[in-house]
Every structure is written in C-alpha cells, then in structure tokens.
C-alpha positions as CSV (number, residue, x, y, z in Angstrom):
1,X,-16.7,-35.9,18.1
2,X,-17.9,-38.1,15.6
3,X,-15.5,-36.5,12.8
4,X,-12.7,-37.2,15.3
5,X,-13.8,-40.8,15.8
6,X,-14.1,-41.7,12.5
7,X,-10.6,-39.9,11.2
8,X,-9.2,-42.0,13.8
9,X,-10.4,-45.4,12.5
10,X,-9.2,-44.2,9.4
11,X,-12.7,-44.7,7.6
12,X,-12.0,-41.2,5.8
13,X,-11.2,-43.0,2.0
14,X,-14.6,-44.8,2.3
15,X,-16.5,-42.4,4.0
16,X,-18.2,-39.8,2.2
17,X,-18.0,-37.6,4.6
18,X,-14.3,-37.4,4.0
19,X,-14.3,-37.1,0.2
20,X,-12.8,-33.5,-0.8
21,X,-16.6,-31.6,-1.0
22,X,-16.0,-32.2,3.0
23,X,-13.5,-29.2,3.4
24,X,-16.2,-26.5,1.6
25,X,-19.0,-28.3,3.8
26,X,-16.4,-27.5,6.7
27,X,-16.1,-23.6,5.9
28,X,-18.4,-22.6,8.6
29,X,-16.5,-25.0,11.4
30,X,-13.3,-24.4,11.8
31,X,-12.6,-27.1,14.4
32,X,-14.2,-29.5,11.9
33,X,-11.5,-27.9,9.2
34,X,-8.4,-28.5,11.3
35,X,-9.3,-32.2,12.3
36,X,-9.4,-32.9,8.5
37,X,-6.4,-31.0,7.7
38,X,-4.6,-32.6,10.2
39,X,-5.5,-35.7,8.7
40,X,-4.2,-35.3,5.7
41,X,-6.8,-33.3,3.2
42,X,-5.4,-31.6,0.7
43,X,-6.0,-27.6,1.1
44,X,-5.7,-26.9,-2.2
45,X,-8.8,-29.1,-3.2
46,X,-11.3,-27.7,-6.2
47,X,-14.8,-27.7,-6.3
48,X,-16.3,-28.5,-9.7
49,X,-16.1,-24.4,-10.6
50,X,-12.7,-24.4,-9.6
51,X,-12.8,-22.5,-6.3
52,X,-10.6,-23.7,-3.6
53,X,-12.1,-23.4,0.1
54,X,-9.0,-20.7,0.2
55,X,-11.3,-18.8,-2.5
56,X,-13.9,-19.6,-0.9
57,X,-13.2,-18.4,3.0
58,X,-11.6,-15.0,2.1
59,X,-15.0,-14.6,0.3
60,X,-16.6,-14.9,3.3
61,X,-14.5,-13.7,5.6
62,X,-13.6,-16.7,7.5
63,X,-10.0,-15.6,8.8
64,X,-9.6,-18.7,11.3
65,X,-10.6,-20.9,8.3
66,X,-7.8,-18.9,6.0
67,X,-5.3,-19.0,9.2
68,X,-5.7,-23.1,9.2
69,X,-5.2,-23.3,5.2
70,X,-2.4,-21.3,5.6
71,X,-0.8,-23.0,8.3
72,X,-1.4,-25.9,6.3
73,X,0.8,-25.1,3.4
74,X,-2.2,-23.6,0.6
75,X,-0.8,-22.8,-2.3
76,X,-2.2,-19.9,-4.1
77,X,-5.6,-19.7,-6.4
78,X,-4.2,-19.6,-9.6
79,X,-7.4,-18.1,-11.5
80,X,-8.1,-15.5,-9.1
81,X,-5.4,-14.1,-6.4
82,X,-7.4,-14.3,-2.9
83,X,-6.2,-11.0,-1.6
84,X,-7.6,-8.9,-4.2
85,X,-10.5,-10.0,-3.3
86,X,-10.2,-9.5,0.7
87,X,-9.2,-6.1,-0.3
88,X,-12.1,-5.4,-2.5
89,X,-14.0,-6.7,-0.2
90,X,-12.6,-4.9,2.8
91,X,-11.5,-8.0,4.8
92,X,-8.6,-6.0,7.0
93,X,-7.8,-9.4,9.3
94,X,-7.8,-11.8,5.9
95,X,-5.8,-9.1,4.1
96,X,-2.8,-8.7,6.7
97,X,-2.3,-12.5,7.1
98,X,-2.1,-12.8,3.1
99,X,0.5,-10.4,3.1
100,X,1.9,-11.5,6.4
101,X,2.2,-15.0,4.5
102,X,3.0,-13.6,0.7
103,X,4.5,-10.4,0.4
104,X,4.4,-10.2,-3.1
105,X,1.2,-10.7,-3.5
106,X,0.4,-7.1,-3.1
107,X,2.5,-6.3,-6.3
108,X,0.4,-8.9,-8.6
109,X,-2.3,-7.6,-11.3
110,X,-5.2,-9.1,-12.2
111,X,-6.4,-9.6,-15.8
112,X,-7.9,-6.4,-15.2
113,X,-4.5,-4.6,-14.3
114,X,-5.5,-3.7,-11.2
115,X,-3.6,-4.4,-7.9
116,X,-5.0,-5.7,-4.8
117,X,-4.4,-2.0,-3.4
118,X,-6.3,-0.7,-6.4
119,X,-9.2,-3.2,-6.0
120,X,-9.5,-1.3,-2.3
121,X,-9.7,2.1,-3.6
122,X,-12.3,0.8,-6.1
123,X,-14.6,0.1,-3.4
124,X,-13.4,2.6,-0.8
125,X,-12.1,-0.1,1.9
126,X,-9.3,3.0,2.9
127,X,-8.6,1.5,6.0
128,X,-6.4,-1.3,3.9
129,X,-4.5,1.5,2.7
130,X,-1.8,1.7,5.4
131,X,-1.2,-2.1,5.1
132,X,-1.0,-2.4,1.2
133,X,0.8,0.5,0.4
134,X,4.3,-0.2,1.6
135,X,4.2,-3.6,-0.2
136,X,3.3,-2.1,-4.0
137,X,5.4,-0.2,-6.2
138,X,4.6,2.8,-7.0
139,X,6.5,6.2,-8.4
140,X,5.9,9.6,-7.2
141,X,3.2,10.5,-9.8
142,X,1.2,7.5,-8.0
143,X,1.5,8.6,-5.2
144,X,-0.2,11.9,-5.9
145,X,-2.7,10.3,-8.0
146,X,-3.3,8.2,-5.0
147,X,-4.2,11.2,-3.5
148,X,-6.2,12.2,-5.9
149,X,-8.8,9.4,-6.1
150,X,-9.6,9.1,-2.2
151,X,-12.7,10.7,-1.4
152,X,-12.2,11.1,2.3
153,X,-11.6,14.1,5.0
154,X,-9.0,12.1,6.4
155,X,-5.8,14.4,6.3
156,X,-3.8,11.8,8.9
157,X,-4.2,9.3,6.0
158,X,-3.1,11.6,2.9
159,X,-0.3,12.7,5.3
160,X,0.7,8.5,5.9
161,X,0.4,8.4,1.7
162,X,2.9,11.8,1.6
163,X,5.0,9.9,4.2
164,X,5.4,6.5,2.6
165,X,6.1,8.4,-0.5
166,X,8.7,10.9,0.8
167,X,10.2,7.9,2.6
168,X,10.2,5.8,-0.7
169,X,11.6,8.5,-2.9
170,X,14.4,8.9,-0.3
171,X,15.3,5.1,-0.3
172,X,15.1,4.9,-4.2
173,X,17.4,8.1,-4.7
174,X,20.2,6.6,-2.2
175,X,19.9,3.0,-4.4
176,X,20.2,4.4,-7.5
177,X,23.0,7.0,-6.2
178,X,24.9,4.6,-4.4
179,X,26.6,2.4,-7.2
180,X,27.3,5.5,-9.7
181,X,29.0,8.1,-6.3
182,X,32.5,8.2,-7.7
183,X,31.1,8.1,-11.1
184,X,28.7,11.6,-10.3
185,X,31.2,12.6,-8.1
186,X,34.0,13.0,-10.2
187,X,31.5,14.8,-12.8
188,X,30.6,17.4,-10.6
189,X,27.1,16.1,-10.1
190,X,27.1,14.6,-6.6
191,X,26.4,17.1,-4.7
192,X,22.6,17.8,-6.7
193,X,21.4,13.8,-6.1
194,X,22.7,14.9,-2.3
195,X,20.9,17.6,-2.4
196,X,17.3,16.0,-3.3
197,X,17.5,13.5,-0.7
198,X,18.4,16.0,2.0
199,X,15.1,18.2,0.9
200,X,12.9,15.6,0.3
201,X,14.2,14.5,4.1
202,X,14.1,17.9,5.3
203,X,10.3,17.7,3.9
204,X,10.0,14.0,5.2
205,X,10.8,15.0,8.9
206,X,8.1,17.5,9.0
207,X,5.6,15.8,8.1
208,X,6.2,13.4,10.6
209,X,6.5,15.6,13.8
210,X,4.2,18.2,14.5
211,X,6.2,21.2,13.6
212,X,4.8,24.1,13.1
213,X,5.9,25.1,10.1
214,X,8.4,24.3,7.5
215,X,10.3,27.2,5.7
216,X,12.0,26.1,2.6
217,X,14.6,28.8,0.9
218,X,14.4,29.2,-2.7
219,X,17.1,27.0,-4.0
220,X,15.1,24.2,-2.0
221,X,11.8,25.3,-3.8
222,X,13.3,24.6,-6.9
223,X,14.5,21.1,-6.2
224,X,11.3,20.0,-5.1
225,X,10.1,21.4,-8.4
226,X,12.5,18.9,-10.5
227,X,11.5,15.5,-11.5
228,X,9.9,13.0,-9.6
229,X,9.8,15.1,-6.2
230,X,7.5,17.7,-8.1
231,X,4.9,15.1,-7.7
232,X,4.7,14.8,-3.8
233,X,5.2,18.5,-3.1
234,X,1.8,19.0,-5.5
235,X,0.5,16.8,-3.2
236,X,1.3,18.9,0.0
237,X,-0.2,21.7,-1.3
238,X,-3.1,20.2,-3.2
239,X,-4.1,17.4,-0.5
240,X,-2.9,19.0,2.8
241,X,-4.6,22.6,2.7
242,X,-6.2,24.1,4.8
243,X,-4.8,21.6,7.5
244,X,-1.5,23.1,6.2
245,X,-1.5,26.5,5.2
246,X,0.5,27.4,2.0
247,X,1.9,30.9,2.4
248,X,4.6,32.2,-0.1
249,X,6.2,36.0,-0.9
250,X,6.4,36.2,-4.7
251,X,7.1,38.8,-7.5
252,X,3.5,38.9,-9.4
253,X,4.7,39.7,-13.1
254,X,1.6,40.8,-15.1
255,X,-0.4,38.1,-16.4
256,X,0.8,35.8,-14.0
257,X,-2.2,35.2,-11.5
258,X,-1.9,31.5,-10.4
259,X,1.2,30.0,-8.5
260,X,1.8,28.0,-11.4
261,X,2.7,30.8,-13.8
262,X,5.1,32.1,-11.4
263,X,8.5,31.8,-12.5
264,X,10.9,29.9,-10.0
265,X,13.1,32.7,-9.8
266,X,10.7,34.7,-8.4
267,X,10.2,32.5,-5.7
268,X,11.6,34.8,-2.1
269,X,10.4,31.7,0.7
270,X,7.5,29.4,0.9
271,X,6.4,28.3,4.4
272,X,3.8,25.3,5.3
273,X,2.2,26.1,8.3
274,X,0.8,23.7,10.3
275,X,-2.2,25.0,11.5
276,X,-3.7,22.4,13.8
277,X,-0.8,20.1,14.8
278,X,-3.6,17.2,16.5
C-alpha cells in the first residue's frame, strides 16, 4: 500500500525507494514488481555486476517475476542468455515462457558453444528435452549422439528424440527437393530423394502408433543405410532394444560375425518388433 501511495504522488525520482536497486529488492514480491513497472522502471536496469533482475529471477526461479519483465518489454541479457541458464538449471515454467517469447533463443551458443538444450543435458534436466528440441538445429548424427549422451531408462523419450528426428529429416528432404524436382527429375534421380522420404515416413509412422512391428524389404534396408538416414536407424536399434526387438534373416559369410560386417546384399528382411506397445 505504501509503494502504491507513494508511486502515485509521484515521489519515485526522490525517493530512494524508487531508485533502480528497487526492482532487485522487489525480486521476492511480485505485486511490489508490477506497481513499479507500471510506473515506469526500466526492466532492463543493471546492478553494479551487470546482472539485470531478468538474470537475476530466472536464477531463482521466480517465473511470475520473469512473466512481468517480459510483459514489460525486457530486452535480452547481453552477457549471459537467460534461458541457458533456466535450462541448466532445470526451470521447465521459466524455460517455456523464454521460448514462448524468443524462439530463437534456443539456437544461440554461449562462449562455451553450448546451446541452451546442451546446458540441460549437462546437468540432466531431461524433462526440458521435449520443449527445446524442436527449436535447435540439429542433423541426423545429433540426433543419435543425443541419444547417446542421456543416461536414462526412458524409452518414450528416446522414441520422442527418434520422432522429432525422423520428422525433421523428412521436412528437410522435401525443402531441399522441392526447388531442384524438374532438375532431378529430368536426370533420372527423382524417384531415389522420393524414395528416402517415403522410408524414413514409412519408419516415422511406426514409431508413432503402436504397431507391432515394422517389416522393411531389402531395398528399404539399404536406403536407410545411405547418408544422413543411417544415423537415426543406428539409433533404433542401438537406443530402442529390447523395447524393440531387432530380428533379421541374413547370409553369415565367414568371418562376418557382427551385423555390421554383413554386406547389404545379404540383407533377406529386417523386422522391428514391438514388444511392449504401453
């Protein structure tokens, strides 16, 4: 009441109440935060260190505080971007109303080179996963890497990585292919870039129904084994077993123990079985 009172007799310039050290004292009240917002503070105000009360509240996880200085036009920390630190830091509300606000944020680097999705995997916050990965770039091999790097028994969340990146393989095949269609058409090679995206979406649809299986003929064995799609169908069979079962009919030539020495050719059917479609 007496903030209110004395914003209202517009005593704020001589009061030092109202100086700018008044919107960090104000971190811990947000109804003290909006009243001087509304009266004209400047969100993007620096403490001596050069920490703005933005810096400040996704550091401790004040989301009504970051929702006010949001709504209040904040501009972004320059020194240090605020939502690689709610993501290191695990702050799921701060992080979705940072990208809700900034998309791009999520594709920004650090002086350390390390995304805001990257800072979460550092320090295990996997339930930001879902909500950072559609918004950073990433190719194939990432995606398997990605993989790769989560320690977790979660197979519903390596099966939403293998989606996103079956999904964003597709969509980046049909962009690149679209433009040059004549072009490849009239060479002959149309009909192969067809052919990837309808595997990869073959392979896409599966894993997000609960099929029981998928049976893949030879000639669609090989194209996943070609280029960039090699990547995500390693990461079926790598990151998905035993949840899917990998069962295959080869030619065993001698000396040629491990499915990797196997020669394409060889290659009769390959089925993923899904053995526990919850």
């Amino acid at each position: 009441m007496m903030v209110r009172l004395l914003l209202e007799r517009r005593v704020r310039d001589g009061h030092p109440e109202f100086k700018p050290e008044a919107l960090f004292a104000a971190i811990e009240h947000p109804h003290i935060m909006a009243l001087l917002l509304q009266h004209g503070m400047d969100p993007d105000t620096l403490d001596p260190d050069g920490a703005s009360p933005l810096r400040l509240a996704v550091a401790q996880n004040k989301p009504e505080i970051v929702r006010l200085l949001l709504h209040h036009g904040v501009t972004l920390d320059q020194r240090t971007n605020p939502l690689h630190v709610a993501a290191f830091l695990g702050h799921q509300e701060i992080v979705g109303m940072l990208i809700s606000h900034f998309p791009l944020l999520a594709r920004t680097k650090d002086k350390y080179q390390c995304r805001p999705l990257d800072c979460a995997m550092v320090n295990g916050q996997h339930e930001l996963i879902r909500a950072l990965l559609p918004h950073t770039p990433m190719q194939p091999i990432g995606f398997y890497s990605l993989c790769e790097q989560i320690e977790t028994e979660d197979k519903n969340l390596k099966k939403h990585i293998l989606i996103e990146g079956f999904s964003r393989y597709i969509q980046q095949r049909q962009q690149e292919f679209k433009p040059l269609s004549t072009f490849f058409s009239d060479l002959g090679r149309g009909y192969a870039e067809r052919e990837k995206i309808a595997v990869a979406t073959k392979v896409l649809e599966f894993l997000k129904t609960d099929a029981a299986e998928l049976e893949l003929e030879p000639r669609e064995l090989q194209v996943l084994d070609d280029g960039r799609l090699y990547w995500l169908r390693r990461a079926m069979r790598d990151f998905l077993e035993p949840e899917f079962e990998i069962t295959k009919k080869t030619t065993i030539r001698p000396n040629q123990n491990s499915y990797e020495s196997c020669p394409e050719e060889a290659t009769d059917e390959l089925n993923f079985s899904n053995k526990s479609p919850s």
